[in-house]
C-alpha positions as CSV (number, residue, x, y, z in Angstrom):
1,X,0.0,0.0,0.0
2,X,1.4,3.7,-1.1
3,X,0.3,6.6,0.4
4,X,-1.9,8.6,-1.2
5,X,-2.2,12.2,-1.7
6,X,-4.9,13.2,1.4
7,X,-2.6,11.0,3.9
8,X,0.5,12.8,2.6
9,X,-1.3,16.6,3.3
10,X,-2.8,14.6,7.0
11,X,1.1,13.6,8.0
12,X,2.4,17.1,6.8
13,X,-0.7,19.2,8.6
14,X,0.1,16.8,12.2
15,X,3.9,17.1,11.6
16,X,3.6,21.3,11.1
17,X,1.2,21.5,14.2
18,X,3.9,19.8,16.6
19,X,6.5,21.9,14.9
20,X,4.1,24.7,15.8
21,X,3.6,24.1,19.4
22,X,6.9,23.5,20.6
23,X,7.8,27.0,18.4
24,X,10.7,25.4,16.2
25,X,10.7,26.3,12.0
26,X,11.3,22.4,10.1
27,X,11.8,21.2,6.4
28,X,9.9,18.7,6.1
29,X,10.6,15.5,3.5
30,X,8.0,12.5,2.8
31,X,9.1,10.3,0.0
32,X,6.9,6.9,-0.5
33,X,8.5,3.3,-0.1
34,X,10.5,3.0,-2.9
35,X,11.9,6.9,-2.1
36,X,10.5,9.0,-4.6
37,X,9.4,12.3,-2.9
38,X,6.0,12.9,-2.6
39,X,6.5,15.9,-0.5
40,X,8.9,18.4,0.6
41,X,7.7,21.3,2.6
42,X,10.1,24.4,4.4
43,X,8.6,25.9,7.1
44,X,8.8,29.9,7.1
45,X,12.6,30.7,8.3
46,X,13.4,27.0,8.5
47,X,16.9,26.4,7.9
48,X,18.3,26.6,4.2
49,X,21.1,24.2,5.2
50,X,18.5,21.7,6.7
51,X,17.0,20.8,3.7
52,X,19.4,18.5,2.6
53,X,19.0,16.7,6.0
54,X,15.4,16.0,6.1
55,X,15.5,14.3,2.3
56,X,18.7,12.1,3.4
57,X,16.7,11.3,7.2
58,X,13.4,10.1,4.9
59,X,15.6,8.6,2.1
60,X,17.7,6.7,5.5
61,X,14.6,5.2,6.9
62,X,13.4,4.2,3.7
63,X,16.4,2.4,2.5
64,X,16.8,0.7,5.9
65,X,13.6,0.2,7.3
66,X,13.9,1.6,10.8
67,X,14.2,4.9,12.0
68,X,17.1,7.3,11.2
69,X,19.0,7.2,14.6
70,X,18.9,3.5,14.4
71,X,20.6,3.3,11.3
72,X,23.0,5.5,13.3
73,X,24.1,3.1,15.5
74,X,26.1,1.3,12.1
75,X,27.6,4.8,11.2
76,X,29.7,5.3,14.6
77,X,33.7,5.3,13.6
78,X,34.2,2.1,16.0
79,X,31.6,0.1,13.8
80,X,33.2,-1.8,11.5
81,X,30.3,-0.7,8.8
82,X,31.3,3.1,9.3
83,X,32.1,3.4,6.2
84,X,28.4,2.7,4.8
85,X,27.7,6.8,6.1
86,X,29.0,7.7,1.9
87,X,26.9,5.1,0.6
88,X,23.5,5.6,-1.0
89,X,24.4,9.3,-1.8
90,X,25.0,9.7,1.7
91,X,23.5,8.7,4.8
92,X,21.8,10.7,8.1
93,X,22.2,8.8,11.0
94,X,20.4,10.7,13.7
95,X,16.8,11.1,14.8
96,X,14.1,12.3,13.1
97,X,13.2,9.8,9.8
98,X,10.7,7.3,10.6
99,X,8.4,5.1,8.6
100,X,4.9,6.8,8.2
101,X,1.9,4.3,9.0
102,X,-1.7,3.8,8.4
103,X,-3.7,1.2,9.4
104,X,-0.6,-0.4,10.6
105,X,1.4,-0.5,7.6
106,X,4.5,1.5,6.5
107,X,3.4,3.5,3.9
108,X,6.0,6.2,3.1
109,X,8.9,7.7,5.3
110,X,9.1,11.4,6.9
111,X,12.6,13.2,7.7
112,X,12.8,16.4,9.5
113,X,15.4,18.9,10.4
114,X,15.8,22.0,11.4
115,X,15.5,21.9,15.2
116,X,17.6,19.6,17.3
117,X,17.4,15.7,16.7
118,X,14.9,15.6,20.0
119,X,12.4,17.9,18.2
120,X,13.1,16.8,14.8
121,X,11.8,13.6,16.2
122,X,9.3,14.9,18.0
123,X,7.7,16.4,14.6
124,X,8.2,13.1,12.0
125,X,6.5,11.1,15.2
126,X,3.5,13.6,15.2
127,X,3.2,12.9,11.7
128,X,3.8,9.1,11.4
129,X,0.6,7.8,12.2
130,X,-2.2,8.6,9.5
């Protein structure tokens, strides 16, 4: 199951509102489960230099199937797979892409960035759950 177009507007609309009420401006990435974009959205004075890391959180979570910060956990220099951070075009391993669900399946993945990785969080988990 893809997402469709109204669940796509319902996770940006939840994910703006938490970026609203804990006062932080967010880009905002949605790409579907194969990672094309469906969506990309910059909050007024939302970081320019951000943009780049909510497409490579979504595009992280999408290529590996768990959240962003999980993937993370590969990407530290002790790892022995450290070296897998320049792969795919480049990887973000820090929170804040997530799989997007409805009815309990995954489908698409939201990064966000722009606030720290505890509010960039925050947002993609208000709007992972259509």
């Amino acid at each position: 199951m893809e997402i469709t177009h109204n669940q796509t507007f319902k996770a940006l609309t939840q994910a703006i509102d938490k970026a609203n009420e804990i006062g932080i401006s967010v880009n905002i990435t949605i790409v579907d489960t194969a990672g094309h974009q469906k969506l990309f959205f910059r909050m007024d004075d939302a970081f320019l230099g951000s943009i780049d890391i909510s497409m490579g959180k979504a595009k992280t979570a999408m290529l590996f199937r768990m959240n962003s910060e999980e993937v993370g956990n590969f990407l530290a220099p002790e790892m022995g797979t450290y070296g897998m951070l320049h792969t795919s075009g480049g990887l973000v391993g820090f929170r804040g892409g997530m799989a997007i669900k409805a009815e309990g399946q995954t489908v698409a993945y939201i990064g966000v960035s722009g606030g720290s990785p505890d509010q960039d969080y925050e947002i993609a988990a208000a709007g992972s759950i259509i």
